[in-house]
C-alpha positions as CSV (number, residue, x, y, z in Angstrom):
1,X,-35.6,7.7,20.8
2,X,-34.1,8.0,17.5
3,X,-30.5,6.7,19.1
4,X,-31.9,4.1,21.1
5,X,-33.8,3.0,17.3
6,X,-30.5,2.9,15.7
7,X,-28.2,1.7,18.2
8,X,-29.8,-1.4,19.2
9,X,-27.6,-4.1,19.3
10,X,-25.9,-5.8,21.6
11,X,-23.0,-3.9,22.2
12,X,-23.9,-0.6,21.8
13,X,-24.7,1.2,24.6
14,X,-21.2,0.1,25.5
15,X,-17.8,1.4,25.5
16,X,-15.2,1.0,22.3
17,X,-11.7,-0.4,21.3
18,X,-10.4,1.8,18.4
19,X,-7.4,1.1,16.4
20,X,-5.3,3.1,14.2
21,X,-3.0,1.2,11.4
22,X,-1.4,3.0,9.2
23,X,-1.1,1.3,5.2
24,X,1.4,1.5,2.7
25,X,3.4,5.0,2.1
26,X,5.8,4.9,4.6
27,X,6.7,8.0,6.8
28,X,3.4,9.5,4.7
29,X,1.3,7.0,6.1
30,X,2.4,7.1,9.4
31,X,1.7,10.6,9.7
32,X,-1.8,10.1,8.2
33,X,-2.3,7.5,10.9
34,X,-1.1,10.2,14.0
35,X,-3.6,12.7,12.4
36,X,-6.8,9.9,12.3
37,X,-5.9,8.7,16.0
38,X,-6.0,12.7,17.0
39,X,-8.8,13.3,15.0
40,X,-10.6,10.5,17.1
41,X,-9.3,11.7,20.5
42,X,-10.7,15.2,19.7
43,X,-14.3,13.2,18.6
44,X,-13.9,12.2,22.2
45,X,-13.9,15.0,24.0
46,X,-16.5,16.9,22.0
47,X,-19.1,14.2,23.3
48,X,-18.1,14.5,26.5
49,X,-17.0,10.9,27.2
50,X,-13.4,10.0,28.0
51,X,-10.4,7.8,26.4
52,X,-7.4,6.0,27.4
53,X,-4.6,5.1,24.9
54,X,-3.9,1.3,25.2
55,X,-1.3,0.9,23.3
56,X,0.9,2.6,20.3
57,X,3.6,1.8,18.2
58,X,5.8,4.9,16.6
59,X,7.6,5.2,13.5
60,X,10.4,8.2,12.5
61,X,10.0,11.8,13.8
62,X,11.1,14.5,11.6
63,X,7.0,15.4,10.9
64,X,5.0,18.4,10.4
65,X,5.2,20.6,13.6
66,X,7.4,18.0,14.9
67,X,5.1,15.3,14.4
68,X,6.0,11.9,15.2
69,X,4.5,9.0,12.7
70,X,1.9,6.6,14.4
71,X,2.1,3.0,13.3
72,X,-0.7,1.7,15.1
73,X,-2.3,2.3,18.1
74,X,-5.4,2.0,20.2
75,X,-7.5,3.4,22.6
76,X,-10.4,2.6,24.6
77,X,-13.0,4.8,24.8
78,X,-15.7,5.1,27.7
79,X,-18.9,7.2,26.8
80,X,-22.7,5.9,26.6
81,X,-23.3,4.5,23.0
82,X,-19.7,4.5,22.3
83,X,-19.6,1.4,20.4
84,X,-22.5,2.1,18.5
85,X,-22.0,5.6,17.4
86,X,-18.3,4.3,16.3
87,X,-18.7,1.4,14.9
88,X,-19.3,2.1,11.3
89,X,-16.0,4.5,11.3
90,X,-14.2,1.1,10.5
91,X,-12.6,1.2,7.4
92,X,-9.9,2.8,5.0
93,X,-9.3,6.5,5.2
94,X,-7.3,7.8,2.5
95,X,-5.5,11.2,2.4
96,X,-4.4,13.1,-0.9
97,X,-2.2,15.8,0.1
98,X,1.5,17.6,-0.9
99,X,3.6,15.8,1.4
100,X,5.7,17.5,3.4
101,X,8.4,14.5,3.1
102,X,8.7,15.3,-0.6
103,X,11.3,18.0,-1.1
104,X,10.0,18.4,-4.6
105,X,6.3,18.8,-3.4
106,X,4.8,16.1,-4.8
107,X,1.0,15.2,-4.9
108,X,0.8,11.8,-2.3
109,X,-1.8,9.4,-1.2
110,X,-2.0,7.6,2.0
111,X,-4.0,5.3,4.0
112,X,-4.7,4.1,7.3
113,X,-7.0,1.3,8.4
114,X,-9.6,2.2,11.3
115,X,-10.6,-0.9,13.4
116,X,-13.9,-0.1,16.0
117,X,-14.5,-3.4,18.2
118,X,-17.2,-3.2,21.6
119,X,-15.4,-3.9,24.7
120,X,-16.3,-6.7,26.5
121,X,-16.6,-8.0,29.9
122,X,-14.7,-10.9,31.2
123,X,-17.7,-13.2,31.7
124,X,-18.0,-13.1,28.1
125,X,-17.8,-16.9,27.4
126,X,-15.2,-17.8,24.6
127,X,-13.0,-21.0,24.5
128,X,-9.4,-20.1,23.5
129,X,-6.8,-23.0,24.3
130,X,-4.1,-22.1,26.0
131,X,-2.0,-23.7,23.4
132,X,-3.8,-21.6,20.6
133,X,-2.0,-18.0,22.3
134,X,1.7,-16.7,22.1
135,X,2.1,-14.6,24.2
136,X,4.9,-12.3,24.6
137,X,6.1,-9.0,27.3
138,X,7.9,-6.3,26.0
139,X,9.0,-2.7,27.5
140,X,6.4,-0.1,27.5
141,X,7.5,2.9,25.5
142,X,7.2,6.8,24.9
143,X,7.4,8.8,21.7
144,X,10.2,8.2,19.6
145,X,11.4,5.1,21.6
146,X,12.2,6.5,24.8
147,X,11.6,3.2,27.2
148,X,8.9,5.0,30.2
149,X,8.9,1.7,32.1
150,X,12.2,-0.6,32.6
151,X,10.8,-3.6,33.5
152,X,8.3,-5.9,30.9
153,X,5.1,-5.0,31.7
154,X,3.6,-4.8,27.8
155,X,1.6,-7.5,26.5
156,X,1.3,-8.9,23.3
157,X,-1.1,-11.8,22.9
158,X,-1.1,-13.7,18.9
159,X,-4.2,-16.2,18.4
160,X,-2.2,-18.8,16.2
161,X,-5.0,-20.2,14.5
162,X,-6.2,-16.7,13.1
163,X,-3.4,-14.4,13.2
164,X,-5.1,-11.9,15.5
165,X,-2.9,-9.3,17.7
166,X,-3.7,-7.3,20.4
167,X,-1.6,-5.6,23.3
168,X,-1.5,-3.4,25.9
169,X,0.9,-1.3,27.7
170,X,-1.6,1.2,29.6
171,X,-1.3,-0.5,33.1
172,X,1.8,-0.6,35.5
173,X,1.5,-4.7,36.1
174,X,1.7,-7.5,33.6
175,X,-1.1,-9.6,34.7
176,X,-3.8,-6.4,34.1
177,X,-1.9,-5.3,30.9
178,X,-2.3,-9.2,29.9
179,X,-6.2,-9.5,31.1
180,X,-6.8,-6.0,28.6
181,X,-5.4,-7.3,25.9
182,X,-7.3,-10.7,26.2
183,X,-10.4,-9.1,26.3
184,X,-9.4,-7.5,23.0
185,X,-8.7,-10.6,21.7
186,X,-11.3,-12.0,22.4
187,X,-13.5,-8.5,20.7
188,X,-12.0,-9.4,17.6
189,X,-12.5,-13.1,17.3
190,X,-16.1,-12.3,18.0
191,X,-16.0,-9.5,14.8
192,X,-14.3,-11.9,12.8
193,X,-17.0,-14.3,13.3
194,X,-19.5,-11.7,12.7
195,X,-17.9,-10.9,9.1
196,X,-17.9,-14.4,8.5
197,X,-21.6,-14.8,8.8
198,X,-21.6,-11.3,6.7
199,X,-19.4,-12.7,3.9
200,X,-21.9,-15.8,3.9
201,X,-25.2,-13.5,3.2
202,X,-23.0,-11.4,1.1
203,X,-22.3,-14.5,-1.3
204,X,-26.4,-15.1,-0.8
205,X,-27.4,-11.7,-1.6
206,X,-24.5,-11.1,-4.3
207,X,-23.3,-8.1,-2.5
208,X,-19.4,-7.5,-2.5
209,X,-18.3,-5.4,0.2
210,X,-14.6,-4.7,1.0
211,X,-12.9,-2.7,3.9
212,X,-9.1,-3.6,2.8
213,X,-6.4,-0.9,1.6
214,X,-7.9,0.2,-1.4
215,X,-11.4,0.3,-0.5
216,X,-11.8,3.3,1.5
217,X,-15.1,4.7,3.1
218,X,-13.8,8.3,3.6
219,X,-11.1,10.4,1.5
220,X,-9.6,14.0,3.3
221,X,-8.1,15.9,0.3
222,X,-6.3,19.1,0.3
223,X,-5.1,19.1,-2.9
224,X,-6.1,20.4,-5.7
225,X,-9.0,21.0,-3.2
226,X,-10.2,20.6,-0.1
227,X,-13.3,17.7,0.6
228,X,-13.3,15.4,3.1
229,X,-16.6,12.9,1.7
230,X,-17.7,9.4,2.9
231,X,-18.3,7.5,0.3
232,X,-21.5,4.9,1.3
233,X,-23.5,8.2,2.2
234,X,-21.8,11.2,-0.2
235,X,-22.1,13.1,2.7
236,X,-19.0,15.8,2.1
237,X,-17.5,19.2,3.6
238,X,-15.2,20.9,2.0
239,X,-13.7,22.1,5.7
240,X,-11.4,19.3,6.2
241,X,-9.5,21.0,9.0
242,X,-12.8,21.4,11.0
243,X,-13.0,17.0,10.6
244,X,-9.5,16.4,11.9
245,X,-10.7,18.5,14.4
246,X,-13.2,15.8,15.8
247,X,-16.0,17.6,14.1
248,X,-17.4,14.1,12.7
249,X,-21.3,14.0,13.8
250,X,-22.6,15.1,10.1
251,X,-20.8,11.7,8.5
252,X,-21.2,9.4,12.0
253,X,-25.1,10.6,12.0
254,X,-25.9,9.5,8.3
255,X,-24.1,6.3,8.5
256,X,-25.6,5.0,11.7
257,X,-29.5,5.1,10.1
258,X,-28.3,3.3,7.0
């Protein structure tokens, strides 16, 4: 009863498009954005639902453990109230740690950007002209570049009048990887719609929200200390390990019944 009060909208009982960007900070940053996209996969499978990775774009190896830097990628992921008990992870996570780049050990901060969008069906009615889309194919590819497909399948679909992206590479044929990354499209158009109308009462009410680089909901620190805390609900742990372990339901409870 208490879900079905908070997850109540329209989309919610539905699945979920996550992304994972990473922000300024270079190899740093990359790895920060590997770690987030893990720590969502493990989320995953703790609730028992499932995931498929749509799409990702890799940076340089040479990471912790042989870690290899995420740019951005994304994932659907099936479970019931996916999209609702997601939804408010979107944001800025921020990282202070000693980076193992650094050969003199130095203190860094990184970023990544976390985008959460419901997945949508195909009868969902939105009028995109043709003309409006660039499309372009592209070779699906493995871990450090290694090409896992020799023929275009991958998709990547630019709204011109917005600047919206999205792509896939999870399918074998062009035409589905196309269709997926449509529907993605179209997810976001709808969310930036949505903050439109938010920005609108937000100028009413005199509210001034941000989600950009710089305005993070969560930090993960490990040094001087360790404290992973969100910052709309102060909810905090110091046991950041156990977080990027998928162990998220403490912060992801608390925000949905704001």
């Amino acid at each position: 009863m208490k879900t079905e009060f908070f997850l109540s909208g329209k989309y919610d009982q539905g699945s979920a498009i996550l992304s994972v960007k990473s922000g300024a900070g270079g190899r740093d940053a990359e790895d920060w954005a590997f770690l987030i996209f893990e720590m969502y996969k493990r989320f995953v499978e703790k609730k028992n639902w499932s995931f498929r990775v749509l799409s990702e774009s890799f940076g340089e190896g040479g990471g912790p453990e042989g870690r290899i830097g995420l740019k951005e990628g994304v994932m659907e992921i099936k479970g019931k109230y996916a999209y609702g008990f997601l939804k408010k992870e979107t944001g800025v996570h921020r990282l202070v740690r000693i980076s193992p780049f650094s050969s003199k050990s130095l203190r860094h901060t990184s970023f990544c950007k976390v985008d959460v969008l419901p997945k949508i069906s195909k009868e969902v009615e939105m009028e995109i002209k043709p003309e409006d889309l660039k499309i372009d194919t592209f070779r699906s590819s493995g871990k450090g570049g290694q090409n896992v497909n020799k023929r275009e399948t991958a998709v990547r679909i630019t709204h011109l009048p917005t600047g919206l992206q999205s792509s896939c590479q999870a399918e074998r044929y062009q035409q589905r990887n196309k269709e997926i990354a449509l529907n993605i499209l179209k997810a976001k158009i709808l969310q930036l719609k949505e903050r439109e109308k938010e920005k609108e009462l937000e100028k009413v009410k005199g509210k001034k929200v941000s989600v950009e680089f710089g305005h993070q909901i969560r930090s993960y620190v490990f040094h001087p200390y360790s404290l992973a805390k969100d910052h709309r609900t102060d909810i905090e742990t110091s046991q950041v390990d156990d977080v990027l372990n998928g162990s998220l339901d403490k912060f992801i409870e608390k925000e949905i019944s704001l």
